[in-house]
C-alpha positions as CSV (number, residue, x, y, z in Angstrom):
1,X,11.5,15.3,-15.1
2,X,7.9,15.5,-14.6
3,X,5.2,13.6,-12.4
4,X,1.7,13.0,-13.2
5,X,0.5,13.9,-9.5
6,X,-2.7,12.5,-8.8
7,X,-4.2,14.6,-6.1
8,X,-4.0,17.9,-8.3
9,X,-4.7,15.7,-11.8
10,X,-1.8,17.5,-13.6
11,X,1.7,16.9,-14.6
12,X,4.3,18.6,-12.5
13,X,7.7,19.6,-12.4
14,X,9.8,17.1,-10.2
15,X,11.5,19.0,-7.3
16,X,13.2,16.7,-4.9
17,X,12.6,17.9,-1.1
18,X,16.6,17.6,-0.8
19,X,18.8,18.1,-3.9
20,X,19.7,15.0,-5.7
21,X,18.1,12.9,-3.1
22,X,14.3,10.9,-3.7
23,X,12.0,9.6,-0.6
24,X,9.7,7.2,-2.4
25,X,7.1,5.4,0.0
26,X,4.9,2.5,-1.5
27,X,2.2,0.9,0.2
28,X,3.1,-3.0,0.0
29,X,1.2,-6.0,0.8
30,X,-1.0,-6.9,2.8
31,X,0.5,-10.6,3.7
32,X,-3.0,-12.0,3.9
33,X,-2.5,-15.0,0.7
34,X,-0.4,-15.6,-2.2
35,X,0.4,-13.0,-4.2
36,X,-0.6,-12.8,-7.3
37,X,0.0,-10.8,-10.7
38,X,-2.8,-8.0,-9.4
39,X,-0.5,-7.7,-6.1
40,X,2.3,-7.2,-8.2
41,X,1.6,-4.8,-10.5
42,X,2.2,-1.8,-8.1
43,X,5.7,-2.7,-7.0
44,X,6.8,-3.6,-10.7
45,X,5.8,-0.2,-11.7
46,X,7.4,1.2,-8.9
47,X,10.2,-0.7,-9.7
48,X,10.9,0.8,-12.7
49,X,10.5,4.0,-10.5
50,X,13.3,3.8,-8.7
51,X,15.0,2.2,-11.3
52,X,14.9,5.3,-13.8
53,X,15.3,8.0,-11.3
54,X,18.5,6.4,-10.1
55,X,19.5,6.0,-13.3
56,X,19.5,10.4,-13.5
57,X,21.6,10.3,-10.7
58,X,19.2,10.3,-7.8
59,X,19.9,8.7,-4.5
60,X,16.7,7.0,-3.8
61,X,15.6,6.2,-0.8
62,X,12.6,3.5,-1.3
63,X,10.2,1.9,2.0
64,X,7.7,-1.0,1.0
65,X,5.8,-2.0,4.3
66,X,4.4,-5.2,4.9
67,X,0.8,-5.1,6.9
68,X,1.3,-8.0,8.7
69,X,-1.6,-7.2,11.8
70,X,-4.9,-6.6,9.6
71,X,-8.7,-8.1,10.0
72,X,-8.4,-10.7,7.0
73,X,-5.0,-11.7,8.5
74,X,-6.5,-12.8,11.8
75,X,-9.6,-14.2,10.0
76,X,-7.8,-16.4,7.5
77,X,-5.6,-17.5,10.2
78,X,-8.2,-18.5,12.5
79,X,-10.3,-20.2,9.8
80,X,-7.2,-22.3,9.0
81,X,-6.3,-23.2,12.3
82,X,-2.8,-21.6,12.6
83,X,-1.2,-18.2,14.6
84,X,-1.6,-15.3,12.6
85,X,2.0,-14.8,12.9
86,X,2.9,-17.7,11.3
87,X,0.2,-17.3,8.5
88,X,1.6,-13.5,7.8
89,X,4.6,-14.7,7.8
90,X,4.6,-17.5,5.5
91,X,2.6,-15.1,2.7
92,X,5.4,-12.5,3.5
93,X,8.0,-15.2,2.4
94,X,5.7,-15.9,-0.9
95,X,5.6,-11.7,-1.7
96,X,9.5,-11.9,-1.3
97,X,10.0,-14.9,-3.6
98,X,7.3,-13.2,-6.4
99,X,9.8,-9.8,-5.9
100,X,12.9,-11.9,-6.5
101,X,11.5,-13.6,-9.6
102,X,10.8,-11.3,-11.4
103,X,13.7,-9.4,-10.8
104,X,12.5,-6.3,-8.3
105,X,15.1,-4.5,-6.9
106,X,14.7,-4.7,-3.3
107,X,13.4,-1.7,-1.0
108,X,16.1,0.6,1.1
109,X,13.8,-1.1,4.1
110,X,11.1,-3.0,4.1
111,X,9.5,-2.0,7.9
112,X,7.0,-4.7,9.4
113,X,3.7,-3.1,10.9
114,X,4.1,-5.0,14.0
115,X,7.8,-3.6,14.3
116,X,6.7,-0.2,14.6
117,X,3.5,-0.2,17.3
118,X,4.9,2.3,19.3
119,X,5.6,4.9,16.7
120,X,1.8,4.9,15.9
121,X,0.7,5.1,19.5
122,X,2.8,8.2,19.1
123,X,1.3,9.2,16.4
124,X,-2.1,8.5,17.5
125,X,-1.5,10.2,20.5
126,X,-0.5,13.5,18.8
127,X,-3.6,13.8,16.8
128,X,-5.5,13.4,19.9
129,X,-3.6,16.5,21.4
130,X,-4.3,18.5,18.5
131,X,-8.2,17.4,18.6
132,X,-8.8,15.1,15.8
133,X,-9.5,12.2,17.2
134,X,-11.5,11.3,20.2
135,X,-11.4,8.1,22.5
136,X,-14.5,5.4,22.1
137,X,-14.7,2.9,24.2
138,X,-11.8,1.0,26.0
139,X,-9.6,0.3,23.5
140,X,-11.4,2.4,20.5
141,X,-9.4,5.7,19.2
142,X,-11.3,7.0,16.2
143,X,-10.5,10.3,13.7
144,X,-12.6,13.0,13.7
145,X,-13.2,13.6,9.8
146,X,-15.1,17.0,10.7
147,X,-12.2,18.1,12.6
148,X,-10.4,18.6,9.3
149,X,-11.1,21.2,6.9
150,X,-9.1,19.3,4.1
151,X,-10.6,16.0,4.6
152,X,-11.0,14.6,0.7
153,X,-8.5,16.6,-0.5
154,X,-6.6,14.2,-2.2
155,X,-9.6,12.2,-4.2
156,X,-11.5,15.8,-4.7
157,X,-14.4,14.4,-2.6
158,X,-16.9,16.0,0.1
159,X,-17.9,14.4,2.8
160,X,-21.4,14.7,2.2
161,X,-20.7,12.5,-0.8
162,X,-18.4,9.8,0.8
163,X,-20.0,6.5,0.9
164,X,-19.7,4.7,4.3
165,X,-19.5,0.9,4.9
166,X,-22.7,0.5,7.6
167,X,-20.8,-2.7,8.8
168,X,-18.1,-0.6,10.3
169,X,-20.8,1.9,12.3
170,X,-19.4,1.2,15.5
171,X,-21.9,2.4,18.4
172,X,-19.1,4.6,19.8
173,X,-17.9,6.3,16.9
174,X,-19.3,9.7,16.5
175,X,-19.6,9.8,12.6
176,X,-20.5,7.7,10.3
177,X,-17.3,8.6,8.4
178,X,-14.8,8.5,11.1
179,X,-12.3,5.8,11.1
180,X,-10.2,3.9,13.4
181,X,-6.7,4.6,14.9
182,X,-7.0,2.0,17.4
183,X,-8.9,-1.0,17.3
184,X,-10.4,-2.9,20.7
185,X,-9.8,-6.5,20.2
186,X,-13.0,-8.6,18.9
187,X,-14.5,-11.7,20.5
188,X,-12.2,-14.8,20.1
189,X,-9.0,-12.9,18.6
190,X,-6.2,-14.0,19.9
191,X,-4.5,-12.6,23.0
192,X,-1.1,-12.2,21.7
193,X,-2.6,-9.9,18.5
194,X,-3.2,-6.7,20.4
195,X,-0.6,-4.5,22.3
196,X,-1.0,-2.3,25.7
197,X,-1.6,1.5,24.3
198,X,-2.9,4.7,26.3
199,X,-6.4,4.0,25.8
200,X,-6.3,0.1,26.7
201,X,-5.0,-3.3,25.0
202,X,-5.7,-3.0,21.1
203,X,-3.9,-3.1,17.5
204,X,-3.7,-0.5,15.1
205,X,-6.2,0.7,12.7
206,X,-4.6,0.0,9.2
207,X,-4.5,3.6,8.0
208,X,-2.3,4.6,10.5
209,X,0.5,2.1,9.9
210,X,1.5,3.6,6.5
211,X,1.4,7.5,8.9
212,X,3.7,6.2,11.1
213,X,6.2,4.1,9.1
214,X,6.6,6.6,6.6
215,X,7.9,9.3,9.0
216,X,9.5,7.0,10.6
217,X,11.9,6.1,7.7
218,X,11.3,9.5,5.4
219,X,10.3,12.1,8.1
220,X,7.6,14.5,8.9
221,X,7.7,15.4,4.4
222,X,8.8,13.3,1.6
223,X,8.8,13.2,-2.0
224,X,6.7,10.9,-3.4
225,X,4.1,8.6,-1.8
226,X,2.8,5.3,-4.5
227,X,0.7,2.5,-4.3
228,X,-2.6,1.4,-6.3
229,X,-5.4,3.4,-7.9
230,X,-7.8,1.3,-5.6
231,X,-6.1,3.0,-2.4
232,X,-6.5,6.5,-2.7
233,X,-9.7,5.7,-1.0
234,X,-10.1,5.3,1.7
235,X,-6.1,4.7,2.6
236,X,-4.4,7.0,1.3
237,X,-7.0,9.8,2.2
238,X,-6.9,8.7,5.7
239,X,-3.1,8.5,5.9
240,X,-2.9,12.0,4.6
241,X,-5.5,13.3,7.0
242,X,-3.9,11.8,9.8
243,X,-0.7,13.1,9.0
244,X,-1.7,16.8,8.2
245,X,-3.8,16.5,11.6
246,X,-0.7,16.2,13.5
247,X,1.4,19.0,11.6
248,X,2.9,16.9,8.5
249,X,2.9,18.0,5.2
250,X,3.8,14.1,4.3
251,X,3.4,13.6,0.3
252,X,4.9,16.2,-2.1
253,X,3.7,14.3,-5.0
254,X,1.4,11.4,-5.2
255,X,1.5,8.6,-8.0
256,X,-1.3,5.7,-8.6
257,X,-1.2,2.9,-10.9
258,X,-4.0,0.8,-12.9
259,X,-4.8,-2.4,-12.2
260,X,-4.9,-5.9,-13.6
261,X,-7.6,-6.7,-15.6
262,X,-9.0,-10.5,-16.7
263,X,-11.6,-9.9,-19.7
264,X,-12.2,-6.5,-19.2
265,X,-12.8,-6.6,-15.1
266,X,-11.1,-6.0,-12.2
267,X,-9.2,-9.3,-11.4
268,X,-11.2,-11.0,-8.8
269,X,-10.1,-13.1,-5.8
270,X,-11.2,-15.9,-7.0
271,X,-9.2,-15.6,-10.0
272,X,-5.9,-15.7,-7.6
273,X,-5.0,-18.9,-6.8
274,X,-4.5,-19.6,-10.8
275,X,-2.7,-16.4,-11.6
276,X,0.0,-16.6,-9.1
277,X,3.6,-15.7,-10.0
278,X,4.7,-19.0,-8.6
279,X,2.0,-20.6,-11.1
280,X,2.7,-18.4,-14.1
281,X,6.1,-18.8,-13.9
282,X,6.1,-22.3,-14.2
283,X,4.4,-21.9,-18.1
284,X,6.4,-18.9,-19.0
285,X,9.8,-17.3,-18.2
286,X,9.7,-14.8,-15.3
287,X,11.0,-12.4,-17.8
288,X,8.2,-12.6,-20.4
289,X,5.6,-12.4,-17.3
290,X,7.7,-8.9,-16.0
291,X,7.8,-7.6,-19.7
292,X,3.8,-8.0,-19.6
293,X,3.3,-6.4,-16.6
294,X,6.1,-4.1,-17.3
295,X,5.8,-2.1,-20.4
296,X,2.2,-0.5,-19.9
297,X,2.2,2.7,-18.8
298,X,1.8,2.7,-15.1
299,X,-1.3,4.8,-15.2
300,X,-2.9,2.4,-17.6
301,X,-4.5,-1.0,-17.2
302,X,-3.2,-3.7,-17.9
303,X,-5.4,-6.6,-20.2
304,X,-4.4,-9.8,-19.4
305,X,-4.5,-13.1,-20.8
306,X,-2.9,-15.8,-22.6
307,X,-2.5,-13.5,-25.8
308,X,-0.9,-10.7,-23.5
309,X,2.1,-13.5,-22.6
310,X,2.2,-14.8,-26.2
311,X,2.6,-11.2,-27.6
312,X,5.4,-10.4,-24.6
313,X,7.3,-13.0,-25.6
314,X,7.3,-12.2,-29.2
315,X,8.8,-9.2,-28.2
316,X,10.8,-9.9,-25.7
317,X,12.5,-12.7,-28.4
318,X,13.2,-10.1,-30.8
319,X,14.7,-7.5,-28.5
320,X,16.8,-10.3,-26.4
321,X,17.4,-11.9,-30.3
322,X,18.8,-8.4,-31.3
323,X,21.0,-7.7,-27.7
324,X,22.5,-11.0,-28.6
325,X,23.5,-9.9,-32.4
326,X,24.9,-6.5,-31.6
């Protein structure tokens, strides 16, 4: 078996860390709004994944996290007048019922963010001994990017050439592309979204969430780390930055897949609230919808629209009509 490994752009050779046995960790959702068919491209793909690879006899071990602490999280909440708990939560329960739906195995564990506060303190705390990271003001811990020689490793990017969001130049941090590991609260969050840390009352930064749960669940190295093309930057460089700052090797391989597309461009936000699983499903089977999704390479984009249903479940007629013959 071979993997595509998108931080060295070639196809290599599968070699399990353990004989016979598969870590897989794939970043899940962010339980900000509904999900829709965008979110849930990654873990179908995924999904097939673990399927085929336990299908060749491997024991598979898979984590999906749930970010359920994040900026957008606490602003949607706010703007809608409920806890941010409760507002997580209730998208959490929608991502869950989209998985069932259309027929996703579920994860080995499916770890919280919020569950798992003091592993990344831990974590944040190690890279600060090893002199990556520095402390802000109260409640700031930021990663020194030009502490690391193999900063941009994984997209193949120098610094120099990194664009920088100027809206996140906070006065303390020392580099325009340094990041944060711990986050002071803001004006007006709520009290109960921040937790007592080292370096005063705070929440994590969301790059380190995915650091910490990993290890957590598949140790210090793993196999195979997943999620969409539009994380390896920033995420997934900062996860692996952080990690190899405090002495883990963490991915072995790393697999991306290609978005949704509506008419040729990335599907929007705005597009979201009509292409819902729950609201698809309701026109189509939940079958046809997964076989859309389903049958494009992983790697490639996906075209959708109302042709790419009626020519799924053409298809998926004929193969089901023939299943039912034989």
């Amino acid at each position: 078996m071979s993997i595509y490994d998108s931080a060295t752009h070639i196809q290599r050779e599968f070699v399990p860390l353990t004989p016979g046995k598969v870590g897989v960790y794939l970043c899940g959702a962010t339980v900000q709004g509904s999900p829709h068919i965008g979110h849930i491209r990654s873990a179908l793909a995924f999904d097939v994944l673990v399927r085929w690879m336990r299908r060749c006899g491997y024991d598979v071990t898979m984590i999906r996290n749930v970010t359920d602490i994040d900026d957008k999280i606490l602003a949607k909440s706010a703007e809608a007048g409920e806890p941010w708990w409760a507002w997580a939560y209730k998208f959490e329960q929608e991502f869950a019922e989209a998985y069932r739906t259309l027929g996703l195995l579920p994860p080995t564990y499916e770890p919280r963010a919020t569950g798992h506060v003091p592993e990344m303190i831990a974590l944040i705390q190690e890279i600060i001994d090893a002199g990556h990271a520095y402390v802000g003001n109260p409640g700031n811990v930021y990663f020194d990017v030009s502490s690391l020689k193999d900063y941009g490793s994984l997209t193949r990017q120098a610094v120099s050439n990194m664009v920088t969001d100027e809206s996140d130049m906070e006065p303390d941090k020392r580099g325009p592309h340094d990041f944060a590991l711990w986050k002071a609260p803001k004006p007006g969050e709520p009290a109960d979204a921040a937790w007592d840390s080292p370096w005063g009352r705070g929440r994590p930064g969301w790059h380190i969430e995915c650091s910490a749960m990993s290890g957590r669940y598949l140790g210090d190295t793993f196999d195979i780390h997943g999620g969409g093309i539009d994380l390896r930057f920033p995420h997934h460089e900062n996860e692996q930055a952080q990690s190899h700052a405090a002495g883990r090797e963490f991915a072995r391989y790393w697999m991306h897949n290609a978005w949704v597309t509506i008419e040729g461009e990335k599907m929007s936000k705005s597009l979201g609230n009509s292409l819902t699983v729950r609201n698809i499903v309701k026109e189509v089977p939940p079958v046809v919808l997964r076989f859309a999704l389903g049958t494009v390479h992983y790697r490639s984009t996906v075209a959708y629209s109302p042709e790419t249903l009626k020519e799924a479940a053409a298809v998926w007629e004929r193969l089901s009509g023939f299943v039912e013959r034989s």
